[in-house]
C-alpha positions as CSV (number, residue, x, y, z in Angstrom):
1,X,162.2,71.1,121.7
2,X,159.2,72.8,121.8
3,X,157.0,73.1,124.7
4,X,153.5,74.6,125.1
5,X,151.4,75.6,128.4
6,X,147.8,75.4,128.0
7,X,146.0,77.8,130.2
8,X,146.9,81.2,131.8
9,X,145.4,81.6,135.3
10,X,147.4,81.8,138.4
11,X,149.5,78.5,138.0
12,X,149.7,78.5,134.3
13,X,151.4,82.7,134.5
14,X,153.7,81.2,137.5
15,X,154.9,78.2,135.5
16,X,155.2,79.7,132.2
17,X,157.2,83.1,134.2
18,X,159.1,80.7,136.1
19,X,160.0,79.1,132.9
20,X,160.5,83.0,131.3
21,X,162.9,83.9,133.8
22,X,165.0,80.9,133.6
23,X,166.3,81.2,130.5
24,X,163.7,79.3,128.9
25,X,165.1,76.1,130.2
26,X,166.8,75.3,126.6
27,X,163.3,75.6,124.8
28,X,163.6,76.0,120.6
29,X,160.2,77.6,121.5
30,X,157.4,78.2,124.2
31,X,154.1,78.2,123.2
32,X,151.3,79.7,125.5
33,X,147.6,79.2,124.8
34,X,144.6,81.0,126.7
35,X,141.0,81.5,125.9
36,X,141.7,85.1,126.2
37,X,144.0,86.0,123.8
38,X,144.4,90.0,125.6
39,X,145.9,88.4,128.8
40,X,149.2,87.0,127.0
41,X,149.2,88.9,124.2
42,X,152.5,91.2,125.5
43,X,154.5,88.0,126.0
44,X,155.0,87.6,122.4
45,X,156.3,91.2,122.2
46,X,159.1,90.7,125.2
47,X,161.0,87.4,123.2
48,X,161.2,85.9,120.0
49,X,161.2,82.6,121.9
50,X,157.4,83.3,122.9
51,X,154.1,82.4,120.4
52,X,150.8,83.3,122.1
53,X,147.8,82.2,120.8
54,X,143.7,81.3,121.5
55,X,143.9,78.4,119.8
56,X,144.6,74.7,122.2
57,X,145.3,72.9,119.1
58,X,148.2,75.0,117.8
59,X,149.7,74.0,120.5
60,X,149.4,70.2,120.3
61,X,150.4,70.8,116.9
62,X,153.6,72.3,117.4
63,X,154.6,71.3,120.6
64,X,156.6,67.5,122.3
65,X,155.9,68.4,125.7
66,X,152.1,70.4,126.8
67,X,151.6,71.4,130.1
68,X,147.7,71.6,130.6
69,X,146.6,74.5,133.6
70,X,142.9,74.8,133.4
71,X,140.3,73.7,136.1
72,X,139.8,71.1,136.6
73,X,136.4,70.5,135.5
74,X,137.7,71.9,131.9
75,X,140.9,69.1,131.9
76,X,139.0,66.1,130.3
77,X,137.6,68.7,127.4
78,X,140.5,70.2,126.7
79,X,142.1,66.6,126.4
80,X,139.6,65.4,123.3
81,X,140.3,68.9,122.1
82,X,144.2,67.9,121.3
83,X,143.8,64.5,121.1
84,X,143.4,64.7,117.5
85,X,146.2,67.1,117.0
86,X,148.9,65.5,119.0
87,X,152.0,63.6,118.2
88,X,152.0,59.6,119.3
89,X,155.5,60.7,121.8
90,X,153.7,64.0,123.1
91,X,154.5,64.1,126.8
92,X,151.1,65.7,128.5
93,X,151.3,67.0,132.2
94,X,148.8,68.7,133.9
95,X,147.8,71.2,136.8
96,X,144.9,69.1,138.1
97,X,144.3,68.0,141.4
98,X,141.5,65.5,142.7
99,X,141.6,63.3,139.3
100,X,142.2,60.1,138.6
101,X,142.1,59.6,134.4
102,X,144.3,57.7,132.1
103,X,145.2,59.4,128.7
104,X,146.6,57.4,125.9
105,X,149.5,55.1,125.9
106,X,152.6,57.3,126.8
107,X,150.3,58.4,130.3
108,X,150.1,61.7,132.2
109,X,151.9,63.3,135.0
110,X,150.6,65.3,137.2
111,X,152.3,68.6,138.9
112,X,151.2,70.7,141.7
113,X,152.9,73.8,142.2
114,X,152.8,76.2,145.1
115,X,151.8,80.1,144.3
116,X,155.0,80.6,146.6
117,X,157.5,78.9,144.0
118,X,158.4,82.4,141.9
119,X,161.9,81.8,140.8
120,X,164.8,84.4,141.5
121,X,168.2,84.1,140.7
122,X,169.0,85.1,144.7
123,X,166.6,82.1,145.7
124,X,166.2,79.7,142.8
125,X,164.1,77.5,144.8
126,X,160.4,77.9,146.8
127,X,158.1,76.1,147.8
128,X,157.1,72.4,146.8
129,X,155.8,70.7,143.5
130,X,154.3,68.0,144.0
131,X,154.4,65.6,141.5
132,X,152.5,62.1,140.8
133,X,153.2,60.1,137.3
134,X,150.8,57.7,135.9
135,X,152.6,54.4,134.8
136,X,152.6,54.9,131.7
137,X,155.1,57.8,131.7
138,X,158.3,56.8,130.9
139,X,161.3,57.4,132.8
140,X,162.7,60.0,130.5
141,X,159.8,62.0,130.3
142,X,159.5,61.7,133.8
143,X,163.3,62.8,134.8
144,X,161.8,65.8,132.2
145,X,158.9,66.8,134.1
146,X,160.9,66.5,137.8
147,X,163.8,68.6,136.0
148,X,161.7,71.0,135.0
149,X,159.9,72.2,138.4
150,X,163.5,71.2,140.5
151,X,164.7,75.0,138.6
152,X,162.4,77.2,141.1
153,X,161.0,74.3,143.4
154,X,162.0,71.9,146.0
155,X,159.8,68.6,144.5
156,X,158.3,65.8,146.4
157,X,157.5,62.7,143.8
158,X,154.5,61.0,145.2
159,X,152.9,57.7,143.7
160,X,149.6,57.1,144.7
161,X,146.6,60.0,144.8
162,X,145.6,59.7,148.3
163,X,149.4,61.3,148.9
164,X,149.1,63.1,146.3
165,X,145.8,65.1,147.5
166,X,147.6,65.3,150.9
167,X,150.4,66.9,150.0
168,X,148.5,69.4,147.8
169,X,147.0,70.4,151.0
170,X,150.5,70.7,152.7
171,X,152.2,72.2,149.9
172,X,149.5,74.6,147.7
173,X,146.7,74.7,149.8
174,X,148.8,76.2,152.9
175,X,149.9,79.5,151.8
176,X,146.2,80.1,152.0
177,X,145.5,79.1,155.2
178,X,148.9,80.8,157.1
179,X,147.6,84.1,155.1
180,X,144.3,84.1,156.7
181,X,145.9,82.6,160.1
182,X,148.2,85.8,160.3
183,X,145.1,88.1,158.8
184,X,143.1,87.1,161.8
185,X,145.2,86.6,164.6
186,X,146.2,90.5,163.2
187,X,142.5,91.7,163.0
188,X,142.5,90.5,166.8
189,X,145.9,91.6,167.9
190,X,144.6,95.2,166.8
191,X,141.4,94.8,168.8
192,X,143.5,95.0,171.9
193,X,146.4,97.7,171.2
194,X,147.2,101.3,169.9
195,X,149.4,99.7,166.8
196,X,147.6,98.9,163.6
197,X,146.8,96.3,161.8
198,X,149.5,96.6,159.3
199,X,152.2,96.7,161.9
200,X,150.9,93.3,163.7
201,X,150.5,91.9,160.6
202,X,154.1,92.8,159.7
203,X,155.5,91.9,163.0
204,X,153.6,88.2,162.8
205,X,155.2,87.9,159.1
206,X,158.5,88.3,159.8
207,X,158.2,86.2,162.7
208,X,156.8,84.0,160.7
209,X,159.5,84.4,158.1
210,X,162.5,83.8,161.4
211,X,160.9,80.5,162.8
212,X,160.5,79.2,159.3
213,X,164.0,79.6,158.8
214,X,165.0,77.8,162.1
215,X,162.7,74.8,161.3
216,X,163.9,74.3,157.8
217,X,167.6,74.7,158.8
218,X,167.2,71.9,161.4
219,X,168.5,74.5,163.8
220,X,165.8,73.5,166.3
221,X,163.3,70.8,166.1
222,X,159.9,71.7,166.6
223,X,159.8,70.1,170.3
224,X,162.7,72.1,171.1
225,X,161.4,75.1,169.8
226,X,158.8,75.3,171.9
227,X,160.5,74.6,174.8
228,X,162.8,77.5,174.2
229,X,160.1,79.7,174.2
230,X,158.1,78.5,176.5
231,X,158.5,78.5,180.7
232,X,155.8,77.2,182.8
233,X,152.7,79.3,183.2
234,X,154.1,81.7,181.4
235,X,152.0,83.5,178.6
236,X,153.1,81.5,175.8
237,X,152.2,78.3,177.2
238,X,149.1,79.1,178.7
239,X,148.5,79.9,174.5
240,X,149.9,76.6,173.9
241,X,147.3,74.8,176.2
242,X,144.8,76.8,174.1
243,X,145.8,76.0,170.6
244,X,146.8,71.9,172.1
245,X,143.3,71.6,173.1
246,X,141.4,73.7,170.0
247,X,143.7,72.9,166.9
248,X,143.4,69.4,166.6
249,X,139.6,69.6,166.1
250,X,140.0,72.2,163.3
251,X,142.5,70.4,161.3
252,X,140.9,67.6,161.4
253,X,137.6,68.8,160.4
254,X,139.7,71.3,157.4
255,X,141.2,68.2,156.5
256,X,137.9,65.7,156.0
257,X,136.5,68.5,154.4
258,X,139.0,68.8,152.1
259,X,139.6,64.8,150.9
């Protein structure tokens, strides 16, 4: 089986070096396409498994299963540009969040990585793809597609696009926003102290990184959390009172803003 990725920005490098790095996932071949042809040209040099090329429609050509990573605004073009190239069992999934199209008779799925799912063999799995099939994909190529991103993903099958737009913000969205949340709070940490802004920021990530790790393990829930680290009118709740009366506000208004 051949299978072909379609675009080489941020998401279409992490899937097609996710892909790279795990043994190419059984592929006879993987075919990368991108507009410019200097960005992938050194993948073809590091395995015979690897064609690069500038051209979308060598890829429908050659290809059973195409993943399409382009912006969105570009996904309907790119679509008539294959269309007349593909096979009638080509399986298409794309990167494209926010719309709602139909695409032939064998449908389209749609996957939503995270920037944060890099695969490693120490930690295989990061992050969450999120991952909405119209219902016209059938149920092989849709135990493909959720086989697929499961290698260096956790994945969350969703079937409607309200949830699927939701959990974009939850899942790709958010490394964003906690980067900027931890580059601020450390602009303003710095403000008020002789240590820099590279050593709050560090202390904030691995802190971060710690009370990550105790939520996910189920070690404490996030009510009990807080109640470990929090005694009345001491400093940390009188931050909580701030952030329980402020926060609510904000995400609400990121999150209308964002639908």
């Amino acid at each position: 089986m051949n299978l072909g990725i379609i675009g080489y920005g941020n998401i279409g490098e992490l899937i097609s070096q996710n892909i790279i790095n795990h043994d190419f996932y059984n592929l006879n071949k993987l075919y990368i396409a991108n507009r410019t042809l200097s960005k992938i040209n050194h993948l073809k040099d590091t395995d015979p498994h690897i064609s690069v090329t500038d051209d979308n429609t060598e890829v429908a050509r050659n290809c059973e299963k195409i993943i399409i990573s382009v912006k969105t605004s570009d996904l309907i073009n790119v679509l008539e540009q294959i269309k007349p190239h593909l096979n009638k069992d080509t399986q298409i999934i794309h990167t494209c969040a926010g719309i709602d199209l139909k695409f032939e008779d064998n449908g389209l799925s749609c996957v939503i990585p995270t920037i944060s799912s890099t695969y490693d063999k120490n930690n295989p799995k990061k992050g969450v793809s999120i991952i909405m099939h119209d219902e016209n994909v059938s149920a092989e190529n849709k135990d493909f597609v959720e086989d697929l991103f499961s290698k260096f993903s956790h994945i969350k099958v969703v079937d409607n696009t309200l949830d699927l737009e939701i959990a974009t913000i939850a899942a790709s969205c958010m490394p964003a926003f906690i980067a900027l949340s931890l580059d601020l709070f450390a602009n303003k940490l710095e403000e008020r102290c002789n240590l820099s802004k590279e050593e709050t920021f560090k202390i904030l990530a691995e802190t971060l990184n710690s009370t990550t790790y105790i939520l996910n393990e189920d070690i404490y829930s996030p009510d009990e959390l807080i109640n470990k680290v929090a005694t009345k009118n001491g400093i940390t709740q009188k931050g909580l009172d701030v952030l329980d009366e402020d926060l609510p506000a904000i995400y609400k208004r990121l999150i209308c803003n964002l639908l």
